[in-house]
N, C-alpha and C positions, 0 to 999 in steps of 0.2 A: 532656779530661783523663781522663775515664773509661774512655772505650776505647784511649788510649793504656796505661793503665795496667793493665784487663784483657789486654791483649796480653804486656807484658810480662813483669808480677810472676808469674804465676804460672809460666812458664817458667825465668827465669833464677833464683828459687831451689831449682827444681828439679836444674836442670844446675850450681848448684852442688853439692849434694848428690853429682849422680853422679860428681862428680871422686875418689870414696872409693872403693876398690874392697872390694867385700861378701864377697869371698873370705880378705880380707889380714886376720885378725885386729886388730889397730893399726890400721887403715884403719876395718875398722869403728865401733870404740872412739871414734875422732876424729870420722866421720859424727854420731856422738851429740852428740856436742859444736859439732858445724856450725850446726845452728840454733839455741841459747845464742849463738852468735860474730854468728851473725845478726840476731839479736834485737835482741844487745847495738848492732849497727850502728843498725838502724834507732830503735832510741830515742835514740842519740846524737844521730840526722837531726831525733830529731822535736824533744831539747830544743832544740836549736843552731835548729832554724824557730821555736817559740814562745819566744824569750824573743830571742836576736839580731834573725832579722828581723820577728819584729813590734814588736820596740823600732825599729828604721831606718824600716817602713810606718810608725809612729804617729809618731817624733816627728823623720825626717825628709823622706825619700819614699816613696809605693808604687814608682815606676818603680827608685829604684835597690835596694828591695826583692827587683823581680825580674829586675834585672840582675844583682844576686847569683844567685840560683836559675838565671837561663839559662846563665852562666859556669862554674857548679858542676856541672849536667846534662852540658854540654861536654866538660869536664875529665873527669867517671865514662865517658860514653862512649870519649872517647880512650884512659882508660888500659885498658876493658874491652876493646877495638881491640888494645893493645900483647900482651894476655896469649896472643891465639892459638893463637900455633905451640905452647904449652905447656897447652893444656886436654886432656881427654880425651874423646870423641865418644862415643856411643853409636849403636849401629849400626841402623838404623831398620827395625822387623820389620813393617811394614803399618799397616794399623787396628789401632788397637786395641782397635773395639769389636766387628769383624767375628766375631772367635773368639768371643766371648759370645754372639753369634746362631749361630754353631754350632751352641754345645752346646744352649739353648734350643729350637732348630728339630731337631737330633739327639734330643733327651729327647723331645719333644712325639712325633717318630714310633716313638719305642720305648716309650712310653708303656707296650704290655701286655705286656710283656716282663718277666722277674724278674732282679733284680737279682744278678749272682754274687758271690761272694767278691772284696774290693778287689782282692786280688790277681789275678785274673782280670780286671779292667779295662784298658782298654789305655794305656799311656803308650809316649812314645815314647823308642829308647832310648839309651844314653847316648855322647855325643861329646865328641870332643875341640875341636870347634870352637863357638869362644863365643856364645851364641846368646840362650838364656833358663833362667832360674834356676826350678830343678823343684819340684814343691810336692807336698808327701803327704797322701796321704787323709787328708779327714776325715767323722765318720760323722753330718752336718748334711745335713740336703736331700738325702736319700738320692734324692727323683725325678730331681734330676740326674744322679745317679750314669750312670743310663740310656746318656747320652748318648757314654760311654767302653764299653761292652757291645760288643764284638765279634761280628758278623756273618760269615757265610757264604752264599752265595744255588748255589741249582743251575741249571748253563747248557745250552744245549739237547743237545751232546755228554756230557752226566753229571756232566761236570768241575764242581768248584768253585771260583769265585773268591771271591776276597775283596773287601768291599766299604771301599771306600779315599777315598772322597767326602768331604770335610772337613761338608759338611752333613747327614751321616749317622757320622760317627764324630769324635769329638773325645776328647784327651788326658784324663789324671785331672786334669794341672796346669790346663789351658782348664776344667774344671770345675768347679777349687777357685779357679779367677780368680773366675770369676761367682758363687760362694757368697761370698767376700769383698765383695765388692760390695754382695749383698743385705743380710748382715748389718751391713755399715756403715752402710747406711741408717736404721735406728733409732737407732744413736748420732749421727749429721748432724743430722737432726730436735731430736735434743732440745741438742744444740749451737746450733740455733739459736737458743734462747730466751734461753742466755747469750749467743747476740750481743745481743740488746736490753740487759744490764746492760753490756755495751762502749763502748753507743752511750750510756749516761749519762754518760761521762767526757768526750766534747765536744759535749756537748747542754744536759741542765741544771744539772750542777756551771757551766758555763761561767757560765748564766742567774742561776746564785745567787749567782757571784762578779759579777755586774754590781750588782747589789741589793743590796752591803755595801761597807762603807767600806776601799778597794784604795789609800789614799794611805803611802807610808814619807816618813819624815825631813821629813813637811809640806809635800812640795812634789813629789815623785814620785810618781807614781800608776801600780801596776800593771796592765798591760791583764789584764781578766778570763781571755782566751787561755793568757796565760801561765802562770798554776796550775797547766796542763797539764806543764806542767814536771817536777812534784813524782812524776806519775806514770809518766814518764820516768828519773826518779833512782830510784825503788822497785821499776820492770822491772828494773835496770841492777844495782843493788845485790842481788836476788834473784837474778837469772841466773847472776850473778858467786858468790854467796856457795854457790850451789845446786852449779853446775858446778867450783869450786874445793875445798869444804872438803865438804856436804853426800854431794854423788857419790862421789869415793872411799870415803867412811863405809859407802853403801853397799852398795857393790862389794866392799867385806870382809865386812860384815855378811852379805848374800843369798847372795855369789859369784855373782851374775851380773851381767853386764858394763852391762849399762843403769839397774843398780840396785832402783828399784821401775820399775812397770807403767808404759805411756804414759797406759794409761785412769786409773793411781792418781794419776798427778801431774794430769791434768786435773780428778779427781774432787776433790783439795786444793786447785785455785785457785776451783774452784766455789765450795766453802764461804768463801773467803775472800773471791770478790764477793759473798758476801750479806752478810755481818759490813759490808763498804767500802755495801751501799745501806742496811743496819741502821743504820750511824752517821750516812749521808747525810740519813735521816728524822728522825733526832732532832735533827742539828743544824739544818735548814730548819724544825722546832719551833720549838726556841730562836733562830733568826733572825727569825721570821715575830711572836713574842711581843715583840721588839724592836723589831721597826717600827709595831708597834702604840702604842709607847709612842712614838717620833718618834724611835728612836733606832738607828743602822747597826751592824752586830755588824764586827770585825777580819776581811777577806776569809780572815787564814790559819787561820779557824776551819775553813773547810774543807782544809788542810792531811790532817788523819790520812783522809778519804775518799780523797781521790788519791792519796796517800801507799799505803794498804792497797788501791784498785785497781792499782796498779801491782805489787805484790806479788803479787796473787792473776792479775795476767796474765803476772809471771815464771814462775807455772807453768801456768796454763792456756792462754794465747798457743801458748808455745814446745809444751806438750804435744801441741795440739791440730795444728800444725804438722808432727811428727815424725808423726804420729798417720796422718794423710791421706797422708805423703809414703811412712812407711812399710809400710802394711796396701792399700792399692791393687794392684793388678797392676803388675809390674814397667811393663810398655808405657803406663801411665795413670799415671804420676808427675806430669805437668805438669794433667793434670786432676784429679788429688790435692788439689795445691795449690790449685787453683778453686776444689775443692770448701772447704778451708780461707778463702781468701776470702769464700766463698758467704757463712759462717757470720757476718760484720760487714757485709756490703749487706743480706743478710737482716733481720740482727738490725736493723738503722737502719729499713728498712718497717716490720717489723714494732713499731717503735718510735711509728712514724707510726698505723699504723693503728690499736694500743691509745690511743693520745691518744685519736683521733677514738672508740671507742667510748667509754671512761670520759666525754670530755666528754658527750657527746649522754645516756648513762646520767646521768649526773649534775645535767642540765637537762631531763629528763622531766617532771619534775613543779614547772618553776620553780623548781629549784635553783639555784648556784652553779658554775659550773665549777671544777674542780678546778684546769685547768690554765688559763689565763690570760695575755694578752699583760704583763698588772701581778703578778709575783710576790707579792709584798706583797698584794691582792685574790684569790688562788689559795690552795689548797691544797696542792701540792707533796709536801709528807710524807706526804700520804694516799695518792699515786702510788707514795711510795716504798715504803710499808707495804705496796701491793698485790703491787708487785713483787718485796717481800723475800716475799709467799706462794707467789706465781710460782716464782720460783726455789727455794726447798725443795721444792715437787711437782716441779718438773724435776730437782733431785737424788736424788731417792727416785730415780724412773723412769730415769735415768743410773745409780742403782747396780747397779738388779737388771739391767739390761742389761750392765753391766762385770763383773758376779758369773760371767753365761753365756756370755760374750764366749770364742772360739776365736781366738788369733792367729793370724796367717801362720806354717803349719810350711814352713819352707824347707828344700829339702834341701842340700846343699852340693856340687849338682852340678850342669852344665849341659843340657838338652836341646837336639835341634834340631828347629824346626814341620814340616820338611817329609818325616820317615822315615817310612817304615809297613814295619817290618820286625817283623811280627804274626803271624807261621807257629805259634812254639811258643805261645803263648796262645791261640790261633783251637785249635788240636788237644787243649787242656786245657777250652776252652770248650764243646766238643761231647761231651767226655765224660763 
């Protein structure tokens, strides 16, 4: 299951994305709104799994459980079959990691070399044929810059040639690839810690709706699973409410077409998963104070948790989604998305592995574990309190990083990788 679905997902919502063309004004406008439509799907997938078929597993089979799900795989397959002849391809320019060791292995040997004026960098120059979308200096990582410096060497007749080796001269654009990269890397990182408050909405919200009393009308009993539900409807309802009424607000307000920032809207559902683990702690108080007295708290007291995690992943999910798909190098879009996946496998270990130290910390000296196979004999809230600290030091350090954060400056033109037409800048470089 895992590696079918690491194969997939990250590609095809990629390639749905490139079906927008980035030149078309309207095209790009509706890209924004691509993964909102996205979103909005997959949570529709995930109420319609937790509350349909795990009502059919529970109360009347697993197999035709998932004879639903293999019927329904079938059917998406066939009709993603039917759409072919009407998708749009992107035309495949190599590796994509190749050009980054370029310009690396190019800087490394220009290393003592002085860096000229950007303008004096080489980029390669502009075509009519569609290739790759060009990218303007920026004045970050100037050592790379190195690696766009134009060169002249003398040959044994006097003459000079020019040195035309892809691992000795690389674009401004191949430079500002890899400086995007690098600097994404510190926002990845601290994305991953909000994958661990991801990994609480079917972890142990699930564990606390098994330990309260999940019965309606005296005689149905909600599977604990299905709460998930709730965070399902509050993606769906935020996405909706964000991408219809919220965006165009706006888009008149700012006058720019994506409204606020990718990094401001993820930096808004941050705050709102710590508010959804803030309330998560207080109500596993008040649950934990209740079974101490022999008595089961109403399961939809956890309602407003899943309720405001779903909210605060209408904007952080989808944000963080545009985020990957759009700040990557054009040729690294499907590993974009990976990287967007990364951030909920991650977050899940890393879910794991702070259990295991809290427990072991918290039975050093013959304590009590906090966390516990018996809810009711654990601590829980005290997991949750840590977490809610967790997550505010990971937002501090997510803002100053989005404070300094350089987007992708796109120019609105195309180059193509394989010109070296460097005569008049070789002749401005020597003088």
């Amino acid at each position: 299951m895992a590696l079918a679905t690491g194969g997939y997902k990250p590609c095809l919502e990629s390639f749905g994305a490139d079906q927008f063309d980035d030149s078309h004004s309207e095209e790009r406008k509706q890209k924004m709104s691509f993964f909102n439509y996205w979103s909005i799907a997959l949570c529709t997938g995930l109420f319609l799994g937790v509350t349909l078929i795990v009502y059919v597993q529970d109360y009347v089979s697993w197999g035709l459980g998932f004879l639903i799900l293999t019927i329904t795989m079938v059917v998406s397959v066939f009709v993603f079959i039917l759409g072919r002849p009407f998708y749009r391809y992107k035309v495949a320019l190599g590796s994509p990691l190749t050009p980054l060791l370029h310009v690396l292995v190019a800087a490394v040997a220009k290393r003592k070399l002085h860096c000229p004026a950007p303008s004096l960098l080489y980029e390669a120059p502009h075509t009519g044929k569609l290739q790759r979308r060009r990218l303007g200096h920026t004045n970050r990582l100037r050592f790379l810059d190195k690696a766009a410096i134009i060169e002249k060497y003398e040959s044994n007749n006097g003459a000079y040639r020019k040195e035309q080796s892809p691992w000795r001269l690389a674009t401004v654009t191949q430079v500002e690839e890899l400086k995007l990269i690098i600097t994404m890397a510190p926002i990845w990182l601290t994305s991953l810690i909000f994958g661990i408050g991801i990994a609480q909405g079917h972890t142990f919200f699930i564990k606390q709706g098994s330990a309260m009393n999940r019965k309606v009308w005296n005689h149905f009993e909600i599977p604990a699973a299905s709460m998930a539900a709730l965070t399902a409807l509050g993606m769906i309802a935020t996405i909706a409410f964000y991408d219809k009424v919220l965006l165009p607000y706006l888009r008149r307000a700012t006058g720019k077409d994506r409204g606020i920032s990718i990094l401001k809207r993820i930096g808004i559902g941050m705050v709102i998963l710590i508010i959804s683990i803030l309330i998560s702690a207080l109500v596993e108080s008040k649950r934990l104070k209740a079974s101490l007295k022999g008595k089961k708290m109403n399961v939809f007291w956890l309602a407003p948790q899943y309720l405001i995690l779903g909210i605060g992943d209408g904007f952080s999910l989808v944000g963080l989604q545009e985020y990957f798909y759009d700040q990557v190098p054009d040729t690294m879009r499907s590993l974009g998305m990976a990287f967007f996946l990364s951030v909920i496998g991650v977050g899940s270990f890393l879910t794991s592995f702070l259990i295991t130290i809290v427990n072991y910390v918290t039975t050093m000296n013959g304590g009590k574990k906090w966390i516990g196979k018996d809810l009711n004999h654990s601590r829980l809230e005290y997991f949750y309190w840590l977490l809610t600290v967790i997550f505010v030091l990971d937002l501090c350090a997510f803002v100053l990083l989005a404070k300094n954060y350089k987007y992708k400056n796109v120019q609105r033109t195309v180059v193509e990788d394989n010109s070296c037409d460097i005569e008049k800048k070789l002749e401005l470089a020597c003088h």
